[in-house]
N, C-alpha and C positions, 0 to 999 in steps of 0.2 A: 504494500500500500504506500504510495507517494505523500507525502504531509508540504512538498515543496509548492504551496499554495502563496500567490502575492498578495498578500493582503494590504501590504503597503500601498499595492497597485488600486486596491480594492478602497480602501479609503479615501485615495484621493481622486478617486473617479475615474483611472487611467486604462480600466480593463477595457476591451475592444472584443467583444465576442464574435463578431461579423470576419476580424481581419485575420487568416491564416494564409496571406500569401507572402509572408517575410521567410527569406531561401533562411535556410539555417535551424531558424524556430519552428517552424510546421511542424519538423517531422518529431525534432522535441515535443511540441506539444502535442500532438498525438500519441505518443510514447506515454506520456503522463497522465492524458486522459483514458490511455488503455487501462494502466494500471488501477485508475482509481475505478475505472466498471469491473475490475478482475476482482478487486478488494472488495467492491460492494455485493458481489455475489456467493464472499465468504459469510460463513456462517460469523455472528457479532458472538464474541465471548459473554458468558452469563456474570452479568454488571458491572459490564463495560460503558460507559456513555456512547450511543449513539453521535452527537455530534464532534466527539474526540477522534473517537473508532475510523470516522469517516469525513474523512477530506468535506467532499462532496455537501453533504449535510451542513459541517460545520461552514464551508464559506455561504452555502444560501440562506441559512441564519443571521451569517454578519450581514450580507444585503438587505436582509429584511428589516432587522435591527437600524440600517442607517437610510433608509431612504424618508424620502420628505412626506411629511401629511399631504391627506387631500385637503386642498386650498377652495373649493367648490361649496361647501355643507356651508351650513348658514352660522356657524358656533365657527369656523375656519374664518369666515369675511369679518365675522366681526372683530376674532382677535385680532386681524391684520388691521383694522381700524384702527382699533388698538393701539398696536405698535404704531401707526403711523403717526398716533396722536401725541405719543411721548416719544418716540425719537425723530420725528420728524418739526412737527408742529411746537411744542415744546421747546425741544433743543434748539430750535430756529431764535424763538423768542431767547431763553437766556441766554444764549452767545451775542445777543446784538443789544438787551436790555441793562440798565445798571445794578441790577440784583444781586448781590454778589452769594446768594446762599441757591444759585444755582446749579453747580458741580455737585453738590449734597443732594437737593432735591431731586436732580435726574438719575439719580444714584438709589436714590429710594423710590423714584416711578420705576425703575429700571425691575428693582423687585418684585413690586408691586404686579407689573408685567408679567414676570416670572409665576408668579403665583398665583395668577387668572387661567395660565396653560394648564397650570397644574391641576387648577379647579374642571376646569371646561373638560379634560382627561379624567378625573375622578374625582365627579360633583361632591358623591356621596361621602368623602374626607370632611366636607364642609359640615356634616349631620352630627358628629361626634368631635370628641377632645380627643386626643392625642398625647400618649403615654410611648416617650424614649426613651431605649436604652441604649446607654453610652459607656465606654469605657476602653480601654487601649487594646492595643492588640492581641490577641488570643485572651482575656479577660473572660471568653466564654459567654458571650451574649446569645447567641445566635440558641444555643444550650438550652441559655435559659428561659427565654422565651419561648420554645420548643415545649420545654418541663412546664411551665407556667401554663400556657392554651391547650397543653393535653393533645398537643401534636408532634410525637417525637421525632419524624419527619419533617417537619413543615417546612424548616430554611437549612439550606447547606451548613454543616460545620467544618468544613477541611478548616483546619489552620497554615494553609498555606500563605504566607504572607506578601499578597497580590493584592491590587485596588477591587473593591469592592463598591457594590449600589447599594444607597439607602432603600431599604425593604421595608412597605407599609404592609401591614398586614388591617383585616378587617371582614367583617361580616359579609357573605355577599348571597346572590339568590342562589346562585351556582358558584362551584369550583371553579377558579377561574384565575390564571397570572398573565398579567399585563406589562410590558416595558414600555416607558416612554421615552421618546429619544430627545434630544434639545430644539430638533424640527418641529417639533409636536405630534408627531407621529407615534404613535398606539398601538403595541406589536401583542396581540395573543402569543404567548408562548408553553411551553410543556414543564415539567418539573425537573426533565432531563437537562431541557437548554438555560432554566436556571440554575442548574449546580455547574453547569457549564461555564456560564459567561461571569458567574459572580466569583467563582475561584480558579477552577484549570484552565479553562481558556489561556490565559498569560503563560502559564508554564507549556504548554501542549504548541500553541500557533505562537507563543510571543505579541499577544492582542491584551490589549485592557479597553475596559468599554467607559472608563469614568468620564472621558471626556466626551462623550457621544450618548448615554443616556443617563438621565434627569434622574427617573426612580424606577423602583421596580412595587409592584402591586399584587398580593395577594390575597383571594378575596375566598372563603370556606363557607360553605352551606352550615357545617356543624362547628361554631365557632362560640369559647367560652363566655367571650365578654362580647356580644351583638351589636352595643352602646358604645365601643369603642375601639378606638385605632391606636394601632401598637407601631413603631418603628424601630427598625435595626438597624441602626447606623455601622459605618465602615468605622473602626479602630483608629483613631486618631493620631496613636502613634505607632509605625510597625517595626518590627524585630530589627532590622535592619536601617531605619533611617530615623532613630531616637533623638543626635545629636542634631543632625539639620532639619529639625521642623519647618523652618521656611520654603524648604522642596515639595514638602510633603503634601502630595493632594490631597491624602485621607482625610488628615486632620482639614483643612479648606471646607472639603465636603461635609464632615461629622461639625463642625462649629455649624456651618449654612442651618442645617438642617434639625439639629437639638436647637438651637435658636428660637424656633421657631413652634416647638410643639411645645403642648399647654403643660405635659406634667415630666418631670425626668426620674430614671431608676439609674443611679451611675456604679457598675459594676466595677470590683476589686476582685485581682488571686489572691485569693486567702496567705498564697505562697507568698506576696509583700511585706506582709507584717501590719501592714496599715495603709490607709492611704497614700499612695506615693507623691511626694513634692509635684511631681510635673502630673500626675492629675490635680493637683489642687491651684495651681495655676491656669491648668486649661478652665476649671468652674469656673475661676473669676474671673477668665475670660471672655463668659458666656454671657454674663452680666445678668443672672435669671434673678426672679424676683420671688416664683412658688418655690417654697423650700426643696429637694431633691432628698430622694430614700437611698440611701449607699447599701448596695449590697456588697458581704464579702463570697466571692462565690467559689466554687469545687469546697465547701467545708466538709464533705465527708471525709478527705484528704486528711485532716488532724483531727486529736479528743476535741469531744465538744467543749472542755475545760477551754484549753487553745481557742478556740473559736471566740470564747467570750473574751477573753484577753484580747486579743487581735480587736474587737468590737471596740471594747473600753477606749485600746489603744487609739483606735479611729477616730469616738468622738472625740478624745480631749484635743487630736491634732486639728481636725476639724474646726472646733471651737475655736482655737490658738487661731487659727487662719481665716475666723469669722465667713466661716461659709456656712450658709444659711440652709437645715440640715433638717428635715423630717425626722428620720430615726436611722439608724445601722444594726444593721440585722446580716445573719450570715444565712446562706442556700445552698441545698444540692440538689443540683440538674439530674442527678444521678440516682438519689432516693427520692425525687420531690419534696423534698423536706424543708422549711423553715428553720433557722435558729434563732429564736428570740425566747422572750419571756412569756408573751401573747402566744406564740406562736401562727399570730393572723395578721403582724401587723401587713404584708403585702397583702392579701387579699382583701384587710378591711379596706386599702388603700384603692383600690383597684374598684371595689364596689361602691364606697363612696361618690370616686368620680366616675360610674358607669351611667351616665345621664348626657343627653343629648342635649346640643346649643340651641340658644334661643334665637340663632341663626347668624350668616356669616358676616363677618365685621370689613367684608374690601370696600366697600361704599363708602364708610365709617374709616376706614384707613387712605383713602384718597383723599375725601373732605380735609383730614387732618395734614396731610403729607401738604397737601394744595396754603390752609392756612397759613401754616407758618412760611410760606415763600412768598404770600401776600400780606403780612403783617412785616415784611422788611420795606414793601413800598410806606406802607401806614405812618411806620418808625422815623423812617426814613424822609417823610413826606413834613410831619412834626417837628426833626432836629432843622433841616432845611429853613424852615416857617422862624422857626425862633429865633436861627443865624439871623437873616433875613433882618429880624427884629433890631437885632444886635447892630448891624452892619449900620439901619439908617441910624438908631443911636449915636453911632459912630460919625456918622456923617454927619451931623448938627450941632456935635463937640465943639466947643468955638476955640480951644487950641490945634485943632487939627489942622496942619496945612492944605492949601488949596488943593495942590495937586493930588494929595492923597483923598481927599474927597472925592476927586474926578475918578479914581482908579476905586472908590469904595461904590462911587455909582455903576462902575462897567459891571462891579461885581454882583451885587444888587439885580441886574437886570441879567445874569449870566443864571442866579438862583431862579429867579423865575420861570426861566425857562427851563430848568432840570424841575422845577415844579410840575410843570406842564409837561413833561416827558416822562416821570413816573405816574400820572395819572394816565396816561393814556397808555405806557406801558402795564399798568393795573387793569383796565381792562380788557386788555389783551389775553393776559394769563388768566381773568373771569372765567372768558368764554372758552379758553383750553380747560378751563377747571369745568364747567358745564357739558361741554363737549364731553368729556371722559366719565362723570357721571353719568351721561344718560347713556354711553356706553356700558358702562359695565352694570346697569339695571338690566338692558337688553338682555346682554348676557348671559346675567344671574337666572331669569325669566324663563329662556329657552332652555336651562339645563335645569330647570324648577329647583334653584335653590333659593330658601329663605335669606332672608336680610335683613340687618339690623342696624340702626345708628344708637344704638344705647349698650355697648357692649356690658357684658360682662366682667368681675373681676377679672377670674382668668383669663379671660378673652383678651381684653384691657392687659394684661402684663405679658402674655407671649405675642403683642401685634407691636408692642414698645420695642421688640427684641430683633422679630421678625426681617421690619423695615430699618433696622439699621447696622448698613458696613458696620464689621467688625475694624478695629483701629488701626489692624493693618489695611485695611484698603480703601481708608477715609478720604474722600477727596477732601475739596476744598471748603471748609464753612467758616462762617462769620460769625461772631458772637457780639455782639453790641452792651456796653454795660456804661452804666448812668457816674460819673464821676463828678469829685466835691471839686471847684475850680477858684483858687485863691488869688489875687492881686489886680495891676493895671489893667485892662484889655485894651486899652488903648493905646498902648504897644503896638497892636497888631492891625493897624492903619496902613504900614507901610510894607505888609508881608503882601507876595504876590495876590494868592486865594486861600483869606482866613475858612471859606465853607468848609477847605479840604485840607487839616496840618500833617505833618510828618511826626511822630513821635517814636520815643521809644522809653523803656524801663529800665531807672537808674537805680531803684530800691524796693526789698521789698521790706516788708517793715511788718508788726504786731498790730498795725492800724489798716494796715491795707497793701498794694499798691503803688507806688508813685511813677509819676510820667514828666519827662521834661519836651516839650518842642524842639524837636531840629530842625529850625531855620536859623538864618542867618543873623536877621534881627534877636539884638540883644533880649530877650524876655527877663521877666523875676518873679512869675504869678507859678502854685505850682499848684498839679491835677493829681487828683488820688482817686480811685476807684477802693472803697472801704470794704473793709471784709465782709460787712453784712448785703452789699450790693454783691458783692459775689458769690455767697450762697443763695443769695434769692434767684441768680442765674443756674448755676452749678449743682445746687446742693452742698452735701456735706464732702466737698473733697479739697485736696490739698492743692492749695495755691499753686505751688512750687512744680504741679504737674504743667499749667497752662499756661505759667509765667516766668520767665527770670529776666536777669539781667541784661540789660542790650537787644530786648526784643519789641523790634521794630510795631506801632501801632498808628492805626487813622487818628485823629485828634478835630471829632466837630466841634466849636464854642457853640455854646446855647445861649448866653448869657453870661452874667459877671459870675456868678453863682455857679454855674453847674455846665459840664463839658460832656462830652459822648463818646466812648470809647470804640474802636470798633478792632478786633485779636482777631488774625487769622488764627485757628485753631491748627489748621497742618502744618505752620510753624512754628507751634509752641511748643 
């Protein structure tokens, strides 16, 4: 049997099935396609995969697996509306408008995007919460989930340490596994082509599918919990690429995707001793708000003495590292077993939240994502008005020189017109924010899912998570914060354009804050943005993350009183 298949060829669309008149190749490939009909009409070894086994199979798999949706069906036009509305239409507008919180915002329609395919693919994800397990490599998820829904089959366990797809699992009317690809394309598959493509594939063809499909879907007639959806996430970190996490596409995929489900079980080898450092790093990376159940798992592996020690040990690290922690309990995939005190705390956990949403929150997440990129015109529109204010102040000063009155008038009427250009850029963005609403109603409508603007808590704290890049891949945003403004300002008669100053940070201090003007004119007055203005923006976090010294800041004057800060966040 031949395995000498191009798949290379085969991904980047370079096959040619028509052409066998190149001298040389023909008779080769003829040669190879004998082989692979000789092969197929050998008897397949009893459990053997089918698509390993055979050439054949496995490459019309991977065609199926990548080619594109139908673009025709009415859920297909729409999402391409869709898309058209945020990367076209959208993107149009904040590359040419003065918004500067729009690299963030396209960043978050971007998702948003993302997760309307996912919807339109499988609506009925939208019906239920969602319950992930996460944990690193060989940690045994896959196990325990298995041991958990009473299906000892249900998901491949190779521990081959190969990329993997996040696997939903879920109620369905029939048996039935589904691949979606990043086309949006929706593959029916067997149980064989999923033990296939999710671990041997890579070792067998040298294929990984992470970057060509989305999720994989399984859906059981006889399914434990009805009311809800379970995911398996790929290992975070694998055996072999622990030190460069930044390569790693596991972990990419397994943050995307725990991000975003409503409840998480974060599995441990019992074999750690406790929670290990670099999982407790990757939690707080996760930035989750519903507390998380640590299981330690394989505990039949040691006494159950051991097990509770290991437990103990967990929560005090735990605690020490303030992660926000349901309980730690130990489990075997292996006797079904629980180790706790309860002995139920998983399944009281599980039954609790086996109750259906009060419908989906994307309408509710675009309203909000759209807000806040139209409350920087608003902000924006106010600091302007008040400059403004300042400026003719400025100009009726009767020691002002003439000429700097002449240059306070050009400016004056330079403001008005960015007046006049945020307002009409506001609504612009309206009607893309309208626009996209009454799309994604359409949408929701034709794939009959419910919808809500009043979410849920949980709803409400995995949609905060959902929609936003993680910190490695933040773009650009703006954070605007209200600063105390000390001295002259009539000083700044003779700066080019007081609307727009250059600043940066000379201290930080147990009060706040401080900012000096870098221009050229001499200033004495100084700008503090106080520590209590920056929890009111921030919350509770540490200054010294968003601030230090020498880092460059916009500087609007409002008034004698009170200045406008504006921190690029990717710089800080």
């Amino acid at each position: 049997m031949s395995t000498d298949l191009d798949f290379d060829s085969l991904m980047n669309g370079h096959i040619d099935t028509n052409n066998n008149e190149n001298s040389g190749e023909s008779s080769n490939a003829n040669e190879r396609t004998g082989q692979t009909h000789a092969s197929s009409q050998n008897t397949r070894p009893e459990g053997v995969n089918q698509y390993l086994y055979e050439s054949e199979k496995g490459l019309s798999l991977c065609a199926q697996l990548i080619a594109n949706g139908d673009s025709n069906t009415p859920v297909a036009r729409l999402l391409a509306e869709i898309k058209h509305t945020i990367e076209h239409d959208f993107l149009l507008l904040a590359k040419q408008d003065d918004n500067t919180t729009g690299a963030y915002t396209y960043a978050q329609l971007l998702l948003l995007e993302k997760k309307l395919n996912e919807i339109a693919a499988f609506p009925h994800f939208e019906k239920y919460y969602t319950v992930a397990v996460g944990g690193s490599f060989s940690a045994g998820k896959s196990r325990f989930l298995n041991s958990v829904l009473g299906c000892p089959s249900l998901l491949p366990t190779d521990t081959t340490p190969t990329t993997s797809i996040p696997t939903y699992l879920s109620w369905g009317e029939h048996n039935a596994i589904s691949a979606l690809n990043f086309y949006r394309k929706k593959t029916v598959i067997d149980e064989e082509a999923l033990k296939a493509i999710c671990h041997a594939f890579n070792e067998r063809f040298g294929v990984t599918f992470s970057h060509l499909l989305q999720l994989i879907s399984v859906e059981r007639e006889d399914f434990k919990y009805p009311n809800l959806v379970f995911l398996d996430t790929p290992g975070y970190s694998k055996a072999d690429d622990i030190i460069n996490t930044q390569n790693n596409t596991d972990e990419n995929i397994a943050r995307e995707h725990l991000r975003s489900a409503d409840y998480l079980i974060w599995l441990v080898d019992q074999q750690n001793g406790t929670v290990p450092q670099q999982d407790i790093e990757f939690l707080k990376g996760l930035e989750l708000t519903q507390p998380v159940l640590v299981v330690i798992s394989k505990a039949d592996k040691k006494p159950e003495s051991q097990i509770q020690q290991i437990i103990n040990t967990a929560k005090q690290d735990l605690q020490r590292a303030e992660i926000n922690f349901l309980d730690v309990i130990g489990y075997s995939a292996q006797l079904n077993k629980e180790f706790s005190s309860s002995k139920t705390v998983l399944t009281d956990l599980l039954q609790t939240v086996s109750k259906g949403k009060n419908g989906s929150v994307v309408s509710w997440q675009a309203a909000k994502i759209f807000n806040s990129y139209i409350n920087f015109y608003e902000s924006s529109r106010q600091i302007l008005s008040l400059t403004n204010g300042t400026i003719k102040e400025l100009i009726f000063a009767e020691n002002i020189a003439l000429k700097n009155k002449q240059h306070l008038d050009d400016i004056s009427s330079k403001t008005k017109a960015q007046l006049n250009a945020l307002a009409s850029q506001k609504q612009v963005a309206l009607k893309i924010q309208q626009q996209l609403q009454e799309q994604i109603t359409q949408l929701c409508q034709l794939l009959n899912v419910k919808t809500t603007m009043q979410p849920s808590s949980v709803a409400l704290s995995s949609s905060n998570t959902v929609l936003s890049p993680c910190k490695e891949s933040l773009p650009q945003q703006s954070l605007i914060f209200e600063a105390l403004l000390q001295g002259r300002i009539k000083q700044l008669s003779a700066i080019a354009d007081i609307t727009v100053l250059q600043g940066r940070v000379f201290k930080l201090s147990a009060v706040g804050v401080h900012i000096k003007i870098d221009e050229k004119v001499q200033t004495d007055f100084d700008i503090i943005i106080t520590k209590q203005k920056i929890k009111a923006q921030l919350g509770d976090t540490v200054i010294s993350d968003y601030f230090s010294e020498g880092l460059r800041v916009i500087v609007h004057i409002v008034n004698e009183k009170k200045a406008s800060i504006t921190v690029d966040i990717a710089s800080a």
